[in-house]
C-alpha positions as CSV (number, residue, x, y, z in Angstrom):
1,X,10.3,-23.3,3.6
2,X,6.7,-25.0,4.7
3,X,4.9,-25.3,1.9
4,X,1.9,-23.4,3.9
5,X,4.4,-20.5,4.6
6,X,5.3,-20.6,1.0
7,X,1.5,-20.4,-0.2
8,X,0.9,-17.4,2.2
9,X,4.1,-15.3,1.1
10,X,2.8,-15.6,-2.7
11,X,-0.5,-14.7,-2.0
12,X,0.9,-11.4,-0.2
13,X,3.0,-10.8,-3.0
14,X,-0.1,-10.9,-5.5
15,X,-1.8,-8.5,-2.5
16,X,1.4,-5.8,-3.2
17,X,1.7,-6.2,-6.3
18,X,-2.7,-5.6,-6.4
19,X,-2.0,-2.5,-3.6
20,X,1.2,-0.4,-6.5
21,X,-1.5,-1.1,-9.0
22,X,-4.0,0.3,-6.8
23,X,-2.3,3.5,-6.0
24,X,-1.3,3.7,-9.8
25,X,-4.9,3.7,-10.8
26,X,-5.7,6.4,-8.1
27,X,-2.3,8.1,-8.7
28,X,-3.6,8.2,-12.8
29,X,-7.5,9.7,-11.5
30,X,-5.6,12.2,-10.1
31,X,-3.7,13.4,-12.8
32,X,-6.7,13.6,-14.8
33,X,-8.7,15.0,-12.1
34,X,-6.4,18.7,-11.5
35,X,-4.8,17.1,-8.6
36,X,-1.3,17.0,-9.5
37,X,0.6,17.0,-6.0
38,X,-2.1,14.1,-4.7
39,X,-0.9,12.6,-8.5
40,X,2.3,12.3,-7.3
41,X,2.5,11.1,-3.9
42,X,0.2,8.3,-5.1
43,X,2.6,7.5,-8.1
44,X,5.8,7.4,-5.1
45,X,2.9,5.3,-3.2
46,X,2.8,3.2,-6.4
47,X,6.5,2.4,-6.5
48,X,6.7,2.0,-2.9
49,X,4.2,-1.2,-3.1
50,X,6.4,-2.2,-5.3
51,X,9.6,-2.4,-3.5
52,X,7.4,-4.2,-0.8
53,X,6.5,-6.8,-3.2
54,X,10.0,-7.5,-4.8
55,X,11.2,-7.6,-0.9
56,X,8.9,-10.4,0.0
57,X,9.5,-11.8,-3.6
58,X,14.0,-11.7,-2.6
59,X,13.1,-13.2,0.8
60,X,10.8,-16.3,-0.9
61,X,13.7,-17.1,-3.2
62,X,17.0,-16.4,-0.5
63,X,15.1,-19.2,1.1
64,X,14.8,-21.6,-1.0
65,X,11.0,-20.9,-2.1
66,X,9.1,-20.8,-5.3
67,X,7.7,-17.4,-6.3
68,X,4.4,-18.0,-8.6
69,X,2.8,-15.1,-9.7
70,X,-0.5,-15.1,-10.3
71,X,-3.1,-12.6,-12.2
72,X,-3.7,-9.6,-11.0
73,X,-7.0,-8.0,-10.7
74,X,-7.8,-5.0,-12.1
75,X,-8.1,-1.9,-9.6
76,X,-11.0,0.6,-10.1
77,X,-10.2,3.6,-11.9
78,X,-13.6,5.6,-11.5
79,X,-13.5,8.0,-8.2
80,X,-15.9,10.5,-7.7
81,X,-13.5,12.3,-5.2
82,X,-10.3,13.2,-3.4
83,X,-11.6,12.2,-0.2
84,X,-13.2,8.5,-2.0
85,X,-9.8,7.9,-3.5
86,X,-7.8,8.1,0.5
87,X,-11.1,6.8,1.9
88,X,-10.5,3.5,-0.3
89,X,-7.1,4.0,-0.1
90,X,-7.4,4.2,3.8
91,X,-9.8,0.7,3.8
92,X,-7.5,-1.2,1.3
93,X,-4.6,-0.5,4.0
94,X,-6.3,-2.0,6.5
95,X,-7.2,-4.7,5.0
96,X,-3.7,-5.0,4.0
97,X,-3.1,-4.9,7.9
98,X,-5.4,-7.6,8.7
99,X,-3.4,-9.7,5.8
100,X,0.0,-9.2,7.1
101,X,-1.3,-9.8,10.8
102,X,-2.4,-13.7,9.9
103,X,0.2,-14.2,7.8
104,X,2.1,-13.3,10.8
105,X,0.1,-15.6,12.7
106,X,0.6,-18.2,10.6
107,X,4.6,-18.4,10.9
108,X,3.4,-18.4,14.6
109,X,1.7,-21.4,14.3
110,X,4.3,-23.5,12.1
111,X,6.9,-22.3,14.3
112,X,8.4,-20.2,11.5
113,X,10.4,-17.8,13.4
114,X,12.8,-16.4,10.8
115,X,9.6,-15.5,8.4
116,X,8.1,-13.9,11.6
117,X,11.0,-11.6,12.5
118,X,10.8,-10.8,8.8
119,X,7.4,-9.8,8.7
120,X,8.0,-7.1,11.5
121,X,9.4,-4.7,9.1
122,X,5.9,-5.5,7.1
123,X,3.9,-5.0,10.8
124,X,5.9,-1.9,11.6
125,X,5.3,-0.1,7.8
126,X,1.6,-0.8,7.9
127,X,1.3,1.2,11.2
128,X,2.8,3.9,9.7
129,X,0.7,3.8,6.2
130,X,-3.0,3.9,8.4
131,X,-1.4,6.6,10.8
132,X,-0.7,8.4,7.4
133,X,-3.7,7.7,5.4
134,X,-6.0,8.7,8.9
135,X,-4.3,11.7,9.0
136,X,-4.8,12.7,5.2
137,X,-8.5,12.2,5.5
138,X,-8.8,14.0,8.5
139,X,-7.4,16.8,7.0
140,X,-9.8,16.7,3.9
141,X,-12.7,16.2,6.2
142,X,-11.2,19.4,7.9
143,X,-10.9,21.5,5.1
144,X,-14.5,20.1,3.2
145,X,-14.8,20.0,-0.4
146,X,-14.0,23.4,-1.5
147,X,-11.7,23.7,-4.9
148,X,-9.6,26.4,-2.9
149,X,-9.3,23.9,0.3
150,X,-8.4,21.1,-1.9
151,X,-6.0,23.0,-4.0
152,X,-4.0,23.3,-0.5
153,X,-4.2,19.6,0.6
154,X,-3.1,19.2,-3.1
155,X,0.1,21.2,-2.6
156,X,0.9,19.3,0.6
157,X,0.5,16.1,-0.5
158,X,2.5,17.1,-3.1
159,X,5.5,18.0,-0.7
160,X,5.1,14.5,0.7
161,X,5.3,12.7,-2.2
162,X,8.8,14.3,-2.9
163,X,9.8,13.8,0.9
164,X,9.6,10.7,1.7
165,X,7.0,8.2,-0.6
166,X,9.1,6.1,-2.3
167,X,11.9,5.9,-0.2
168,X,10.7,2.8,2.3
């Protein structure tokens, strides 16, 4: 593995593991915060980063690569609301995007096909997680900041979490 290629997969494993730790802090506001469906989508969320780290972690190692893992910062824990917790939430995705999409470049340029074709998977999920993230905070902008509205985006993100968070 090119020692470039190399550098780039560890620093988007510090970026997962960063993004479960993320969505733990957020998951953890909402616990506290009488959002218990949001809670746990956001904990499945949690556990999903994961996985997506330990993946990239398997493929650094199956190809001969050293893992280093580095300190992590520390995520905010202070929201002032549901819709600031899926608006960062939203903008930390996409920036996640924009990470993946030069590291992608990168094996591009050093002619690193086999890293390339295994960053598709990477390219495909983060589609999915701004097309879901959009959606949620178009439905709270929908709804507005009403307990009673909230209490119902509550109960469906709740029904997401269970369906479907942590299975990627």
């Amino acid at each position: 593995m090119k020692e470039s290629i190399e550098k780039a997969l560890n620093e988007q494993i510090e970026k997962e593991e960063y993004s479960s730790r993320f969505y733990l802090a957020a998951a953890i506001w909402c616990e506290s915060n009488g959002y218990p469906g949001s809670a746990s989508f956001l904990y499945g969320h949690a556990d999903e980063e994961r996985m997506h780290m330990l993946k990239l972690v398997h493929f650094v190692v199956d190809r001969g690569g050293q893992v280093t893992l580095e300190n992590v910062k520390k995520p905010t824990q202070n929201f002032n609301s549901l819709a600031e917790v899926f608006t960062l939430i939203r903008d930390h995705e996409k920036f996640i995007t924009e990470s993946i999409n030069n590291l992608y470049g990168l094996t591009i340029n050093e002619k690193d096909y086999t890293t390339g074709n295994f960053l598709q998977w990477y390219i495909s999920e983060q589609i999915e997680e701004e097309s879901l993230f959009n959606t949620i905070l178009d439905k709270i902008k929908l709804v507005g900041d009403s307990s009673a509205s909230l209490f119902h985006i509550d109960k469906e993100l709740e029904s997401l979490g269970t369906t479907g968070a942590a299975g990627n």
